[in-house]
Steps between C-alpha positions, in 0.01 A plus 500: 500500500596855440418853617527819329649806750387846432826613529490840329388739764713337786799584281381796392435605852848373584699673224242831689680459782844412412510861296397689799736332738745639245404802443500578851859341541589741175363783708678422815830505325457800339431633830788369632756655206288836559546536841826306619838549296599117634407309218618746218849542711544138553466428087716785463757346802503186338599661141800678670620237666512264226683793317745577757605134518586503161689809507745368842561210222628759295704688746667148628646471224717829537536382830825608695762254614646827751514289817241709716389522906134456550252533773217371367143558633613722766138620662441895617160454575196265634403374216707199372662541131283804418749676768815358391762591257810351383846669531846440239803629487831388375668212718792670690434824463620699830262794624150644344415493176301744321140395527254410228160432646325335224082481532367260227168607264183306437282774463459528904301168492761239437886443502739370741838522505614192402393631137799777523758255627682415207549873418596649839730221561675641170509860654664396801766330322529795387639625859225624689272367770190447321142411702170327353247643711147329496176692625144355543285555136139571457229436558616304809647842609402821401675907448693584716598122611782470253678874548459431901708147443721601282558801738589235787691323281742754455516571928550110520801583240674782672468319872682224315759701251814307631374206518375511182809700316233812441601834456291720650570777337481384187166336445381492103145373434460349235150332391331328129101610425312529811844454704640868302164659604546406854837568484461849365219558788743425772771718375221769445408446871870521651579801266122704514414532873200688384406170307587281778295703716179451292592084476567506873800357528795531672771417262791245617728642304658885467552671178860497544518093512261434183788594221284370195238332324486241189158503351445201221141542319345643804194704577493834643147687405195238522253800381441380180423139515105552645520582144730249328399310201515154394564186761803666646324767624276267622734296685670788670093622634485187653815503657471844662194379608678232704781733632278772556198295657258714299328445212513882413857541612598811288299738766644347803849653696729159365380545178640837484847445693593212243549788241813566624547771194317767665718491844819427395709840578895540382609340846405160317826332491681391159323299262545210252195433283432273194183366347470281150376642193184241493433563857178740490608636858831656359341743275259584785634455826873442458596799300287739616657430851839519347390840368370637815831377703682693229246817542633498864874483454540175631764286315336247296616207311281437235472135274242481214487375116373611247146375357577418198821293649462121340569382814147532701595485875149440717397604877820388718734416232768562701464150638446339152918409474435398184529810381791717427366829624388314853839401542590881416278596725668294774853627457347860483326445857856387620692789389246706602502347861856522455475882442344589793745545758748644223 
C-alpha cells in the first residue's frame, strides 16, 4: 500500500521560515559591522598579519651575521608582551649607545614587534642600541592607551640606560606607518609643552634628550580620510574607529592630536623622512610634513622618487629588501643616525 503526502505547503512553510531566520541573522550582522569596529578590524588584522609575515621572510634574507646582545621581551608594564620591547646592540660594545626606539605600524590596530626584527637587528649592527617597543592595539585598547605605554616605555628605558647600553641623551625615534605617526606625536609632546598640555601628559623625556626622528611612510594629518575614497580610505575609518573608540572620531580631542602637522613648532628635533612613489600617503601625508618641517627651519632629510620612476615602491617599502632603493634607504638612515652627534 501507498500514501500520497501533501508535501507542498509544509515545505513551502519551511523554506517561509528558513528566509526569515536569515534575514534576521543578515540584519544582526549588519548591525554588528555598523555599530562595533571588531569584526571589520579583525578581517583587516588578519590581512596585515599575513602580509607582515611575508615581508620578515623578505627581510631574513638580508639578515645580519653582526654578532649582537639581546634582551628579548624585556616587560615595562602590566600587561604581558603588549608592554615589552626588545633591546640590540653590538656584542662588546663598552658604554651607551645612541638610541633608536623603533615603534612598529599596523595602522594602530595590529603589529608587533617581532614584524620589525629582521630590520632593527640590521640597524644595530650598524652600532647603535636599537629597541622594538610593542604597545597594546585597538580595539582592545583605545586613544590615549598606546601614547601613555609607549610613554612608560621610554621611563622603563632611562631607569635602565646602563644596563641596557642606552644613551640617554641621545634617544632617536624612529617608527613605520602608524609607528611614524606615534612617533612624531611623542616628539611633538616632549618638544610642544603647549601640545602636551592639551594631551595631558607629562612627557618622560626632555627636549634636550630626544635628538631625532626617522619617519618611514607615516601619518601625520588624519583630517582628510572621513573623506577618503576607495577601500583604503575605508580601511583607515575603521581603524580610527578602533583607536579612537568612536565611530565619529574626527570631532573628538585624539582625533585631532594625531595630526601632528598642526603642533609641530621648530623645537621638533631633526628629521629623516621617506615615503614610496606608489604609496598614496607620501603625496599626502609624508611630504606635506616634510614641507612643513622645512617651513619651520628644522633640518630635514628628505627621501622620495619620482612617479614616473619604473621602479614602483608601495606603503613601507623600506622593508621590501628586495629592492634597491630600500636598501638605499637603509644606509641613508645609518649615516643619518651617524650624523647626529657630528
Amino acid at each position: 500500500m501507498s500514501r500520497t503526502f501533501e508535501r507542498g505547503p509544509w515545505i513551502r512553510r519551511r523554506s517561509s521560515k528558513a528566509g526569515v531566520i536569515a534575514l534576521a541573522l543578515g540584519v544582526i550582522a549588519g548591525l554588528i559591522w555598523t555599530l562595533s569596529p571588531w569584526p571589520a578590524t579583525l578581517m583587516i588584522r588578519a590581512l596585515f598579519d599575513k602580509d607582515a609575515a611575508s615581508t620578515v621572510d623578505e627581510m631574513e634574507r638580508y639578515a645580519t651575521d653582526v654578532p649582537l646582545t639581546e634582551s628579548l621581551d624585556e616587560q615595562y608594564g602590566d600587561s604581558g608582551t603588549n608592554t615589552s620591547f626588545d633591546v640590540y646592540s653590538p656584542a662588546g660594545s663598552t658604554g651607551p649607545l645612541t638610541t633608536v626606539v623603533w615603534i612598529h605600524g599596523g595602522a594602530w590596530i595590529s603589529g608587533d614587534k617581532s614584524n620589525v626584527a629582521p630590520y632593527v637587528r640590521k640597524l644595530a649592527a650598524e652600532g647603535f642600541t636599537v629597541v622594538a617597543v610593542n604597545y597594546t592595539v585597538s580595539p582592545e585598547a583605545i586613544y590615549p592607551a598606546a601614547i601613555t605605554e609607549l610613554n612608560e616605555a621610554l621611563a622603563y628605558l632611562l631607569d635602565n640606560a646602563d644596563r641596557l647600553r642606552i644613551d640617554p641623551d641621545n634617544i632617536v625615534f624612529a617608527g613605520d606607518s602608524a609607528g611614524s605617526q606615534l612617533s612624531a606625536q611623542l616628539a611633538t609632546a616632549i618638544t610642544n609643552p603647549t601640545f602636551a598640555s592639551t594631551m595631558g601628559m607629562t612627557p618622560s623625556l626632555s627636549a634636550d634628550q630626544l635628538q631625532a626622528v626617522v619617519l618611514n611612510c607615516g601619518i601625520y594629518d588624519v583630517s582628510g580620510i572621513p573623506n577618503a575614497p576607495g577601500l583604503g580610505g575605508w580601511g583607515f575609518r575603521v581603524a580610527l574607529w578602533a583607536y579612537i573608540g568612536v565611530k565619529d572620531w574626527s570631532n573628538t580631542p585624539g582625533g585631532e592630536q594625531m595630526s601632528v602637522i598642526d603642533d609641530v613648532t621648530a623645537e621638533f628635533p631633526r628629521t629623516w623622512i621617506s615615503g614610496g612613489n606608489a604609496d598614496p600617503l607620501t603625496a599626502t601625508q609624508s611630504v606635506p610634513f616634510a614641507q612643513r618641517l622645512a617651513e619651520l627651519g628644522v633640518e630635514t632629510t628628505t627621501l622620495f622618487y619620482p612617479d614616473d620612476q619604473v621602479e614602483q615602491l608601495p606603503h613601507e617599502y623600506q622593508f621590501h629588501l628586495d629592492f634597491e632603493q630600500a636598501r638605499s634607504a637603509f644606509t641613508s638612515t645609518v649615516q643619518f643616525l651617524h650624523g647626529i652627534n657630528q
